[in-house]
TIZAPA-876596 format. One record per residue (C-alpha): residue number from 1; residue in three letters; x, y, z. Coordinates in Angstrom, 1 decimal. Layout:
% TIZAPA-876596
[atom NUM,"ALA",[X,Y,Z]]
...
END
This chain:
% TIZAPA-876596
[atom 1,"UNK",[0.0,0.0,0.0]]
[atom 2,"UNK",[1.2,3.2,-1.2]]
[atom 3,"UNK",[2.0,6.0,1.4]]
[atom 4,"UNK",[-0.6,8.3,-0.3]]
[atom 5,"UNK",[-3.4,5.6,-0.4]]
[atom 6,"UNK",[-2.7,4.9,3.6]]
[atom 7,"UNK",[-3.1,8.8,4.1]]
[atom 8,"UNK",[-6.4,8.7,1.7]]
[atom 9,"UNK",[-7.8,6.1,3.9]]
[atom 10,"UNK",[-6.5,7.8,7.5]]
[atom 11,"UNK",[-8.7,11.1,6.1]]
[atom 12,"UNK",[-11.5,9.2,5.4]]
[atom 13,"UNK",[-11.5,7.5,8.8]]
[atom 14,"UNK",[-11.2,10.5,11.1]]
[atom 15,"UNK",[-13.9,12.0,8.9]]
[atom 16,"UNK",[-16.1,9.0,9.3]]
[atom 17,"UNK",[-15.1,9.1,13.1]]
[atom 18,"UNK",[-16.4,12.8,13.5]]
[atom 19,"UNK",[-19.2,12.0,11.3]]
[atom 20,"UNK",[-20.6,9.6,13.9]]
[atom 21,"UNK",[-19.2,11.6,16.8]]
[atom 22,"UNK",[-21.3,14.3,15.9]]
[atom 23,"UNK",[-24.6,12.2,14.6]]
[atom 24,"UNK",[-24.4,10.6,18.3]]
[atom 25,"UNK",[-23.7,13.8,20.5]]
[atom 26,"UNK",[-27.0,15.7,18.3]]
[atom 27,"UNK",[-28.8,12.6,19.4]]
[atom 28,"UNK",[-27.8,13.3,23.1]]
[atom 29,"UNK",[-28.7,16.9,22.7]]
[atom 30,"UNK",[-32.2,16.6,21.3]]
[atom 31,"UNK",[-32.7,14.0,24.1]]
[atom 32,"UNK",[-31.3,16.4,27.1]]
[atom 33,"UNK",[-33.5,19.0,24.8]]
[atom 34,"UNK",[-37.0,17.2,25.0]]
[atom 35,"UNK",[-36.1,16.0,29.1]]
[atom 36,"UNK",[-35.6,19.6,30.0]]
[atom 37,"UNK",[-39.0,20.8,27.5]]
[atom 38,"UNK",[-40.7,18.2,30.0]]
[atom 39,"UNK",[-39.7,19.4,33.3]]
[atom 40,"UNK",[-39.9,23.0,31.9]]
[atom 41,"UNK",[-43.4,22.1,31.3]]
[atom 42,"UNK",[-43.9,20.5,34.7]]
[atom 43,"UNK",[-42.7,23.7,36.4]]
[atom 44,"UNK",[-44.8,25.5,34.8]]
[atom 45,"UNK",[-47.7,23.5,35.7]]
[atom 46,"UNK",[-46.9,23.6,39.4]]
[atom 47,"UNK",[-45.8,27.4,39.5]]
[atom 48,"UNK",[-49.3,28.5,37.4]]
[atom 49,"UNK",[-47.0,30.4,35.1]]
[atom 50,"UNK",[-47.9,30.2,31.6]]
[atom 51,"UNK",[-45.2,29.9,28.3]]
[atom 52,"UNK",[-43.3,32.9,27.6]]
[atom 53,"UNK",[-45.6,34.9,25.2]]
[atom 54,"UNK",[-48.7,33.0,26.3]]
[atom 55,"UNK",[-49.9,36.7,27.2]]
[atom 56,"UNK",[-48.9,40.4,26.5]]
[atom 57,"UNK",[-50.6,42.6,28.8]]
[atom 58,"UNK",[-49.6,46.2,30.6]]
[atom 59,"UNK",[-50.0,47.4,33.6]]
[atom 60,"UNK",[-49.1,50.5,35.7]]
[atom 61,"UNK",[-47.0,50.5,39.0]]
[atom 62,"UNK",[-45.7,53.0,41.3]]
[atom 63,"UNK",[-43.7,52.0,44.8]]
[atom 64,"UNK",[-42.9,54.4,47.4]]
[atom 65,"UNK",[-40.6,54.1,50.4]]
[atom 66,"UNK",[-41.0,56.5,53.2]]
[atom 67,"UNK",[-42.7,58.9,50.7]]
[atom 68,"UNK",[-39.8,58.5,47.7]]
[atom 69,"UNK",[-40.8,57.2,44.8]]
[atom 70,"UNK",[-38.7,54.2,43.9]]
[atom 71,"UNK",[-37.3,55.0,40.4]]
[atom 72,"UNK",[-37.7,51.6,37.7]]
[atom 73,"UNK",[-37.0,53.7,34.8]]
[atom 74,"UNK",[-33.6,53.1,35.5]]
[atom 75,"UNK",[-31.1,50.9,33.5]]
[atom 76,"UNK",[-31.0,48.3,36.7]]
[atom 77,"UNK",[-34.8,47.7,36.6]]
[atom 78,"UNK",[-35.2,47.7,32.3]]
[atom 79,"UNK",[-35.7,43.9,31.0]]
[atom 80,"UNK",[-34.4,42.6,33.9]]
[atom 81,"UNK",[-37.2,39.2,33.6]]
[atom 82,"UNK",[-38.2,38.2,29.8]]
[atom 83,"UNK",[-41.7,37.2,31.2]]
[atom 84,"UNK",[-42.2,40.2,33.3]]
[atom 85,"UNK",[-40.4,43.6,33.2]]
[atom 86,"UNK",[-40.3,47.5,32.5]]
[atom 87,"UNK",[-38.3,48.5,29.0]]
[atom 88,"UNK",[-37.6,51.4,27.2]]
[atom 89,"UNK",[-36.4,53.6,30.1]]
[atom 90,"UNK",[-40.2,53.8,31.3]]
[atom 91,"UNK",[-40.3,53.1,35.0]]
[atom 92,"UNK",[-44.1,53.4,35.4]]
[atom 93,"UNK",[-45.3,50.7,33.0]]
[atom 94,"UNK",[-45.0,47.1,33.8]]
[atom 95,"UNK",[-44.8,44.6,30.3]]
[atom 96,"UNK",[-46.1,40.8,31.4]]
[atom 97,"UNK",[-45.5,38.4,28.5]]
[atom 98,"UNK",[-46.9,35.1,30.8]]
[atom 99,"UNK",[-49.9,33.9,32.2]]
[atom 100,"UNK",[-49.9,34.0,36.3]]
[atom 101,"UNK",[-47.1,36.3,37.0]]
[atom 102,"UNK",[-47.9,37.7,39.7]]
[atom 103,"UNK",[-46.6,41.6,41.9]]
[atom 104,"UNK",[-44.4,39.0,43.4]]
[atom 105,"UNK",[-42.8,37.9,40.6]]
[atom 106,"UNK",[-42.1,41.5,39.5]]
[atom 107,"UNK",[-40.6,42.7,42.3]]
[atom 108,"UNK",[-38.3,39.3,42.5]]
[atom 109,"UNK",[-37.4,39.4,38.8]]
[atom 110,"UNK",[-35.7,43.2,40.1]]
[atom 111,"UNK",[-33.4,41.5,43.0]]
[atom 112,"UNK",[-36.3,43.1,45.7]]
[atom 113,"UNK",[-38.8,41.1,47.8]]
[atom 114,"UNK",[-42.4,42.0,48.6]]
[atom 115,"UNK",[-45.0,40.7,50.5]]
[atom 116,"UNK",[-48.0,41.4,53.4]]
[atom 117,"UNK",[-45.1,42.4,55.9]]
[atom 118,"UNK",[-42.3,43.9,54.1]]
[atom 119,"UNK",[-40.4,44.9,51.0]]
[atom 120,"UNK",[-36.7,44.9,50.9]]
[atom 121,"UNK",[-35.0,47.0,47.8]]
[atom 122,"UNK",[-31.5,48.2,47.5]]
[atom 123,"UNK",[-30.2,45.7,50.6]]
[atom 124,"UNK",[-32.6,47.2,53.0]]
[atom 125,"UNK",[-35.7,46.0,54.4]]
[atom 126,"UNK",[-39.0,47.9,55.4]]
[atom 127,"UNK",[-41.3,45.5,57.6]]
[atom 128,"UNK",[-44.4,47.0,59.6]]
[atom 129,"UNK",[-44.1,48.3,63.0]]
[atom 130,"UNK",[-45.5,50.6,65.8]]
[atom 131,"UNK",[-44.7,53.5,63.2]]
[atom 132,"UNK",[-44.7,52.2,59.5]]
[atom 133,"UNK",[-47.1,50.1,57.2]]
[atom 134,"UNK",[-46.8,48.3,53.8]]
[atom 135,"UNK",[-49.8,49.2,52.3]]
[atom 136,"UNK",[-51.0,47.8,48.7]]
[atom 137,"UNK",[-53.5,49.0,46.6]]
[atom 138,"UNK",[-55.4,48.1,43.5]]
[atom 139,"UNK",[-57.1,50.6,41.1]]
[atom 140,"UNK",[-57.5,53.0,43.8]]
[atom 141,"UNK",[-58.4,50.5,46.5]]
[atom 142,"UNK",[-56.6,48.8,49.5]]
[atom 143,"UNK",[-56.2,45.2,48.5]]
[atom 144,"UNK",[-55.1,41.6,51.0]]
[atom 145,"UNK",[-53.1,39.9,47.6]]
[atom 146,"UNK",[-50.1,41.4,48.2]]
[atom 147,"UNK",[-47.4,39.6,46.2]]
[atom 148,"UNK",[-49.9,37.4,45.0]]
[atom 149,"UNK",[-51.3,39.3,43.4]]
[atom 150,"UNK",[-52.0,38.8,39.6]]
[atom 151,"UNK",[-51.2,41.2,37.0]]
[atom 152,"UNK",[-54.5,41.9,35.0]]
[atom 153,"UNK",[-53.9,44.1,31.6]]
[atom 154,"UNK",[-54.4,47.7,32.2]]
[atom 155,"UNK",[-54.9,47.5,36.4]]
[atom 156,"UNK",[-53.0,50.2,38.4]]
[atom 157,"UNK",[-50.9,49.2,41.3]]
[atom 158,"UNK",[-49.2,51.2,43.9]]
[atom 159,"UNK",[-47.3,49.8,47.1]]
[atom 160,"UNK",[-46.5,52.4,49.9]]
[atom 161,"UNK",[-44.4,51.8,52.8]]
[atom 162,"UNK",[-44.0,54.0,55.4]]
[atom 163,"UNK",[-46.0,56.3,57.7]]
[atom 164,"UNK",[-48.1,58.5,55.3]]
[atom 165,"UNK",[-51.8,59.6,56.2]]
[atom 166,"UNK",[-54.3,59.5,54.3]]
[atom 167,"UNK",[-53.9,62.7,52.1]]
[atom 168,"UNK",[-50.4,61.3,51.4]]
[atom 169,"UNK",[-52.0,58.1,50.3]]
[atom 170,"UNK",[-54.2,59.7,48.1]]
[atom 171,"UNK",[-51.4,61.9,46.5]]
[atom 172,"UNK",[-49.3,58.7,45.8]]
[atom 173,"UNK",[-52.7,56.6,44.5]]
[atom 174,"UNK",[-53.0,60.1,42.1]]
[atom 175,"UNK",[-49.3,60.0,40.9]]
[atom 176,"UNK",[-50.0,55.6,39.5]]
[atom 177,"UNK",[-49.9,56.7,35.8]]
[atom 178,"UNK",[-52.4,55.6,33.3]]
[atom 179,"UNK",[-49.8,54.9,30.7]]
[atom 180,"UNK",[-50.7,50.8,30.0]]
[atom 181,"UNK",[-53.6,51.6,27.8]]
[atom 182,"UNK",[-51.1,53.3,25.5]]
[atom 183,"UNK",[-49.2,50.5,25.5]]
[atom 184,"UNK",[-52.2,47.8,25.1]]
[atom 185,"UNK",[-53.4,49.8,22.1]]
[atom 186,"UNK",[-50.0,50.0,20.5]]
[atom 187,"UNK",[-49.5,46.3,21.4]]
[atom 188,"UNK",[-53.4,46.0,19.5]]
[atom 189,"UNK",[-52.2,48.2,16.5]]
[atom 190,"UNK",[-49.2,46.1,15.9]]
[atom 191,"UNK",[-51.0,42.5,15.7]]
END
């Protein structure tokens, strides 16, 4: 056998070699593929989140600490969830792209935590006392949900911590935007 014949063959063999290396590792992949489709499935089932894109709905939101606004129009707080988040530098306007996400979800999808008792934001954490209240309303009215509470298109949310009467209450409730039918219509206009 000719030295050039032996290499011919020794091309052909490490190309059949990858040939089958890769046939068998696609195999592997499509099969880790369709395991994790199934559990991804499964936790959705159990969490009562839909599919990403399985709805696309607005809503408005406005949080206040001790009687500052917090500010989500800023860079941190943009797209920081694909199923649930603020973009384009607007801080007022919550996007939800899934089924069942929920005020919790939101506020855990920007690093915070919120619930009946307390919110934490920015390392800190404000929890009810003697002084100071977490206080949650929906559409103008005081509401039990809390962080379960799920986003419904065009609803206007405001959480308030802190010691505020109730002409401060009513000042922050006035200052929720109305900004998400824009956005719904847009959304409309574009399907």
């Amino acid at each position: 056998m000719r030295k050039k014949d032996l290499f011919v063959y020794c091309v052909i063999l490490v190309l059949v070699i990858l040939f089958l290396w890769q046939w068998l590792s696609k195999g592997a992949l499509i099969s880790q593929k369709s395991q994790l489709q199934r559990y991804t499935s499964q936790m959705q089932v159990l969490s009562g989140i839909g599919a990403l894109g399985s709805i696309h709905i607005h809503a408005d939101v406005k949080a206040y600490i001790d009687g500052k606004s917090m500010d989500f129009s800023q860079k941190k707080y943009q797209l920081a969830s694909s199923f649930i988040h603020f973009e384009d530098g607007i801080g007022d306007v919550v996007h939800v792209h899934a089924t069942g996400m929920t005020l919790g979800h939101l506020f855990r999808s920007l690093g915070m935590d919120f619930n009946n008792n307390c919110i934490a934001a920015e390392g800190q954490s404000y929890c009810n006392d003697a002084d100071k209240t977490l206080k949650f309303y929906v559409n103008g009215q005081p509401d039990k949900e809390f962080d379960n509470k799920a986003i419904r298109d065009l609803d206007k949310y405001l959480v308030s911590y802190g010691s505020d009467n109730e002409a401060q209450i009513q000042k922050q409730l006035d200052s929720v935007t109305s900004l998400a039918p824009k956005y719904s219509a847009d959304k409309a206009e574009m399907d």
